[in-house]
C-alpha positions in Angstrom: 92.3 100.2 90.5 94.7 97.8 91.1 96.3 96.8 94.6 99.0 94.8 95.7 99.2 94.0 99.2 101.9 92.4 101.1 101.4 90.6 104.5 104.0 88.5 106.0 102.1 87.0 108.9 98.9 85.6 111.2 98.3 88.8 112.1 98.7 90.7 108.9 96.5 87.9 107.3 93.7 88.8 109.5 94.0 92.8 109.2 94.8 92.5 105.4 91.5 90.2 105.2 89.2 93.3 106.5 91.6 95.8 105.0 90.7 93.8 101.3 86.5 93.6 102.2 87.0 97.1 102.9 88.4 98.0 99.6 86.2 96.5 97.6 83.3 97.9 99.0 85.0 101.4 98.6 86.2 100.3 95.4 84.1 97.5 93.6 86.3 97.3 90.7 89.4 96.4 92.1 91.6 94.1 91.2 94.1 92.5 94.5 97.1 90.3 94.3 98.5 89.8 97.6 101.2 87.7 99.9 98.8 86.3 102.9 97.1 83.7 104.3 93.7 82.0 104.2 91.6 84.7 105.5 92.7 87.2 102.4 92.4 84.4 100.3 88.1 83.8 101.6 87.8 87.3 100.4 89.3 87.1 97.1 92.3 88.3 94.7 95.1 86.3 93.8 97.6 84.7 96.4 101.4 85.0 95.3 102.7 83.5 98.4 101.5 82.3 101.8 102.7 84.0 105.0 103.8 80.4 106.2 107.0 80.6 104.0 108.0 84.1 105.1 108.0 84.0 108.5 111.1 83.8 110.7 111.4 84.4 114.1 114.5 85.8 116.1 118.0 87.7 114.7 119.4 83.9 114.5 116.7 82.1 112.2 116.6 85.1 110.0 120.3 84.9 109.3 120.3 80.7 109.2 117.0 81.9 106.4 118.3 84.7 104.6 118.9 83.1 101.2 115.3 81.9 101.2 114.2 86.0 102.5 116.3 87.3 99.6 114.5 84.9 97.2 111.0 86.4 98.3 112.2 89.8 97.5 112.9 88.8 94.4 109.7 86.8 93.1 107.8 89.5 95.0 109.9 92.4 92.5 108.8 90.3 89.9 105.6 89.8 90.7 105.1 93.2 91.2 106.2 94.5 88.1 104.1 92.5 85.9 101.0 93.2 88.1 101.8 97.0 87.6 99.2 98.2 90.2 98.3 101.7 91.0 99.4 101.1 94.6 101.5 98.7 97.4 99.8 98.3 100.5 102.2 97.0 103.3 100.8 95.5 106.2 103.4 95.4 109.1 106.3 92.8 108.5 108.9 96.0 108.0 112.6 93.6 107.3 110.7 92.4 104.0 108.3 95.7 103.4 110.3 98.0 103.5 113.2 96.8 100.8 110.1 96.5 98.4 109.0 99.8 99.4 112.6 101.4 98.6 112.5 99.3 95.0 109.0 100.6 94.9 109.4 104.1 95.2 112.3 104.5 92.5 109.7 103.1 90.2 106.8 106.0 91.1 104.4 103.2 92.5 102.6 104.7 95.4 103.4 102.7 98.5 100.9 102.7 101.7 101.6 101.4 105.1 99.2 100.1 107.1 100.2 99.0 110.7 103.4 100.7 111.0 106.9 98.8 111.3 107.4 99.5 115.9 110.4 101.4 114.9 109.3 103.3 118.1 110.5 100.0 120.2 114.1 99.3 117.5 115.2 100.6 114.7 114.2 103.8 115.1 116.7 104.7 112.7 114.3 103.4 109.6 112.4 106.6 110.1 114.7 107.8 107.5 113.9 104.8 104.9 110.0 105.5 105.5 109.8 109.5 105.1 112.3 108.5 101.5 110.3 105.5 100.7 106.4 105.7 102.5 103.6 108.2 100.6 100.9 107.5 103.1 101.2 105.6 106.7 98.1 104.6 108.3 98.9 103.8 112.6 96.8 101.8 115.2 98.2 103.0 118.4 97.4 106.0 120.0 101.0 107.1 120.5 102.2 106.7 117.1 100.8 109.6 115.9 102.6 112.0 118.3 106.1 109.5 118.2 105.9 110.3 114.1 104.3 114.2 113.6 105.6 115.7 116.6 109.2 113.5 117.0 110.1 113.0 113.7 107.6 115.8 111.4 106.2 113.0 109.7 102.3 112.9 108.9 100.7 110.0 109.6 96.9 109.0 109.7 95.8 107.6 113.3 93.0 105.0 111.8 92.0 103.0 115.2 92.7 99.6 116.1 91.4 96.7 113.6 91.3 94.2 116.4 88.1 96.3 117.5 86.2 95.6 114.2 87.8 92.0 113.8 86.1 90.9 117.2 83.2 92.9 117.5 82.6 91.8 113.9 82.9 87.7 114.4 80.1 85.5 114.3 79.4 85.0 117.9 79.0 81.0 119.7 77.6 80.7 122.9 79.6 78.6 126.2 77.7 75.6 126.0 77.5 74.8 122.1 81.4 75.9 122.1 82.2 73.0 124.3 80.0 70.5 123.2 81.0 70.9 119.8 84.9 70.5 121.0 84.2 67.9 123.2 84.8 70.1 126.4 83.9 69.6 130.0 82.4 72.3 132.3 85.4 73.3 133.6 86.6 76.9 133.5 88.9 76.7 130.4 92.4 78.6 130.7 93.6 79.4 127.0 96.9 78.5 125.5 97.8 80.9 122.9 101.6 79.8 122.1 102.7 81.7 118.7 102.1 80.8 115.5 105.7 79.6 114.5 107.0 76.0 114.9 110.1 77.0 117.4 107.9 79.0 119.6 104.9 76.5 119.8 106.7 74.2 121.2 109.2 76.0 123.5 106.2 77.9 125.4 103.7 74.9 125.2 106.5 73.0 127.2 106.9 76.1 129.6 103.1 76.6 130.0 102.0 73.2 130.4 104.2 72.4 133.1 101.8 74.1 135.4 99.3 71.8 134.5 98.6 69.3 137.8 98.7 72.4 139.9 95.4 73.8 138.1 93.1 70.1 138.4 89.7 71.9 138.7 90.7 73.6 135.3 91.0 72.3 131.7 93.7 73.8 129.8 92.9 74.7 125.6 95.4 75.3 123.1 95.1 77.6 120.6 95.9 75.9 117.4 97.7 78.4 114.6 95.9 78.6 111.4 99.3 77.9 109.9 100.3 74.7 112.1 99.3 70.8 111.7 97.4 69.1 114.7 100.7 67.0 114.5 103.1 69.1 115.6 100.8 69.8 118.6 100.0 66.0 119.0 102.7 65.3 121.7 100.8 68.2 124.1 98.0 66.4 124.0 96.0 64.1 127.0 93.1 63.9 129.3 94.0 67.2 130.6 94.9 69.2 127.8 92.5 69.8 124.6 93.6 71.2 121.0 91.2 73.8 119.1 92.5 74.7 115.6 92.2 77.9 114.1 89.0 79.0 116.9 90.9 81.6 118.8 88.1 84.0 119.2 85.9 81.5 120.6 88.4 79.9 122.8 88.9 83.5 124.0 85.4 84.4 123.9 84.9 81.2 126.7 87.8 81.7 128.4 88.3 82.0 132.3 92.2 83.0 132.0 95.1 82.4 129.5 98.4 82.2 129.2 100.1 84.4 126.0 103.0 84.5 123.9 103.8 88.2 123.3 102.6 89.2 120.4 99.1 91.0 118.9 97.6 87.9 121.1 98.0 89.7 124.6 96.2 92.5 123.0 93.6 90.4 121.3 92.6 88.4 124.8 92.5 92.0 126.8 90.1 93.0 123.9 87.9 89.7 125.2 88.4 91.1 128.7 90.4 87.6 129.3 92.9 88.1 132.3 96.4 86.9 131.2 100.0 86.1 131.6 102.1 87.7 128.9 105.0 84.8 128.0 108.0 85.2 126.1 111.3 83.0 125.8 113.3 83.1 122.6 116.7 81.9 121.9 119.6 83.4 124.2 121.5 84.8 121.3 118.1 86.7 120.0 117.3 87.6 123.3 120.6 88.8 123.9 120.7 91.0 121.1 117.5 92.4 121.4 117.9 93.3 125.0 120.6 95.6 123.8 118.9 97.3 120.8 115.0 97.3 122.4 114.8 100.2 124.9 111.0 99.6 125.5 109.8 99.1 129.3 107.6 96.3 128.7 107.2 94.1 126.0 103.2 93.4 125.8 100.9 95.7 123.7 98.4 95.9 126.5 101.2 97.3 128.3 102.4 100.1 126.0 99.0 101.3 125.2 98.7 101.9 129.0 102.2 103.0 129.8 101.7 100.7 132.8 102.2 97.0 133.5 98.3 96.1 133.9 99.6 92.3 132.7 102.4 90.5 134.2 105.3 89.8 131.8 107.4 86.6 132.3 110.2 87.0 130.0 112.9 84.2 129.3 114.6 82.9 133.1 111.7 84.7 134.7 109.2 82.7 132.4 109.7 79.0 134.7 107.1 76.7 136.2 107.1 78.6 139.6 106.4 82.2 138.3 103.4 81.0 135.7 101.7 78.8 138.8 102.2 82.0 140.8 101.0 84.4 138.5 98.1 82.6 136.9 96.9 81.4 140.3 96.3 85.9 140.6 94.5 86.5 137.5 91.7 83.9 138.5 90.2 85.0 141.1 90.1 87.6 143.5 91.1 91.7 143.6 94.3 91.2 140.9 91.7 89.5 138.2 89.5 92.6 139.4 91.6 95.4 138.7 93.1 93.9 135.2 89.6 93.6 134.2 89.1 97.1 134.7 92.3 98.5 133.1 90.9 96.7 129.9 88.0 98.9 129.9 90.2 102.2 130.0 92.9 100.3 127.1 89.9 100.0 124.5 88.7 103.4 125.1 92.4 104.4 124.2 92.2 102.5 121.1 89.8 104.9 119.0 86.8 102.7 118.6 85.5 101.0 115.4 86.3 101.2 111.5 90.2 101.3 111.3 89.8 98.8 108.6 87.0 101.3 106.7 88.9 104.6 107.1 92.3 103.1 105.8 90.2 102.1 102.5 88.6 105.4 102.5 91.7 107.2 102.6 93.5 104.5 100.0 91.0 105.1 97.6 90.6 109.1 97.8 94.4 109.4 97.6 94.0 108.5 93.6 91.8 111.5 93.6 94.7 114.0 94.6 
């Protein structure tokens, strides 16, 4: 069969990258074409497009973008009709997905979504777009399943969480050949993990690293973004801050503490049982808007999974130099680091355990069979 899969960031990259080993165990013969990123492109197929020219962060850049956006959709159209495959899988990234699954559907290609569009935090109104214009929808968090069947009578398939496989599934490295190799000291590290776009690199490296001399008997480690040059992270860099490109897991897997732009990342570093700060600052007019249209109490996946705040959340004038040295002075040591550590336990449990990644093939590659 012939697939054509669509994701339009880090994240999607890394789920579409299992998703595609997946597929081709269940279905040896097939043939991929994909938008991605590096990881989908180790595992084979054809890259159309990398996520690193789709992605655009915030209400504002998307408008100041959209004549590059609308250019995507088209080549992606294109693309798409001369590939003719026997199904779309989307991977998250619903403002581009989900115009190519409305073109999609009026041509009788079978569309699959895997990693639902959070139209349960905005936009709930695209319900409406996915029951026209989604055959199958695969979901990763536990409350999906009820917010679509029992809300909105739409059936769904509740798959498990792919960061489970995607860690438990790495290539382990032990504490001392991690730092030697990066040129460490034997510090406890705190992890940096500031985004993967440009604007938000460097907004919350400035934020985080201000904290910096009021942590000595730490060393600080940014997390570089697959997608990112050393060079826009050069200016970060000195005696007390080091750089690691494209190691996250083994930062994490080392890590004493971290700091964490919102994002799949705060649930990735609770999954590594790393206590953290949950950060978040974006521009005032995004942040404006989306204060009015996002009803959600907290902002953090760890958080919404648990329906609880288990992770503090410094969001935009609460994110400053005094509230990140007072809440990452908590999470390393002491009966705050204790009880976070704990709550992670009861968050993977909730999470449905291994092989989303298998069972979203599985049910791909049946559905020809109906």
């Amino acid at each position: 069969m012939k697939y054509y899969i669509i994701a339009g960031e880090a994240s999607g990259d890394l789920h579409g990258a299992n998703l595609m080993k997946a597929l081709y165990k269940e279905d040896p013969n097939a043939e991929i074409r994909f938008w991605g990123g590096d990881l989908m492109q180790a595992v084979g197929g054809t890259m159309v497009k990398h996520y690193r020219e789709l992605a655009f962060m915030g209400f504002i850049e998307v408008v100041l973008n959209l004549k590059t956006i609308l250019n995507n959709i088209k080549i992606c159209k294109k693309d798409i009709a001369d590939f003719q495959p026997d199904a779309i899988i989307f991977i998250d990234y619903p403002g581009f997905n989900m115009r190519i699954a409305t073109w999609a559907k009026e041509r009788k290609i079978p569309t699959h979504y895997y990693i639902s569009p959070q139209i349960w935090a905005w936009k709930e109104n695209r319900i409406k777009a996915i029951k026209r214009d989604v055959d199958f929808m695969y979901v990763i968090l536990p409350f999906e399943k009820d917010f679509y069947e029992n809300k909105h009578q739409f059936p769904v398939h509740f798959v498990g969480h792919p960061l489970i496989d995607a860690i438990e599934n790495r290539t382990t490295v032990d504490d001392a050949t991690f730092r030697k190799t990066h040129q460490l000291s034997e510090k406890p590290i705190i992890a940096l993990l500031p985004g993967s776009r440009k604007q938000e690199i460097t907004k919350m490296l400035s934020l985080m690293l201000s904290v910096v001399q009021d942590f000595k008997e730490y060393q600080f480690v940014i997390a570089g973004a697959p997608s990112q040059d050393l060079e826009l992270y050069q200016p970060f860099l000195n005696e007390n801050v080091a750089f690691i490109s494209n190691k996250t897991y083994d930062l994490l897997s080392v890590a004493h503490a971290a700091l964490v732009t919102s994002g799949t990342a705060t649930l990735e570093t609770a999954l590594f049982k790393v206590p953290e700060v949950v950060c978040y600052k974006g521009s005032w007019i995004s942040y404006q808007i989306a204060k009015r249209v996002i009803t959600l109490k907290y902002i953090s996946l760890v958080n919404l999974i648990m329906d609880k705040e288990v992770v503090k959340e410094l969001i935009q004038d609460e994110l400053n130099t005094k509230n990140i040295r007072l809440e990452l002075a908590k999470i390393l040591s002491g009966p705050h680091r204790e009880k976070m550590l704990k709550d992670y336990e009861t968050l993977k449990n909730k999470l449905g355990g291994k092989g989303a990644s298998a069972k979203t093939a599985k049910l791909i590659v049946s559905s020809f069979e109906k």
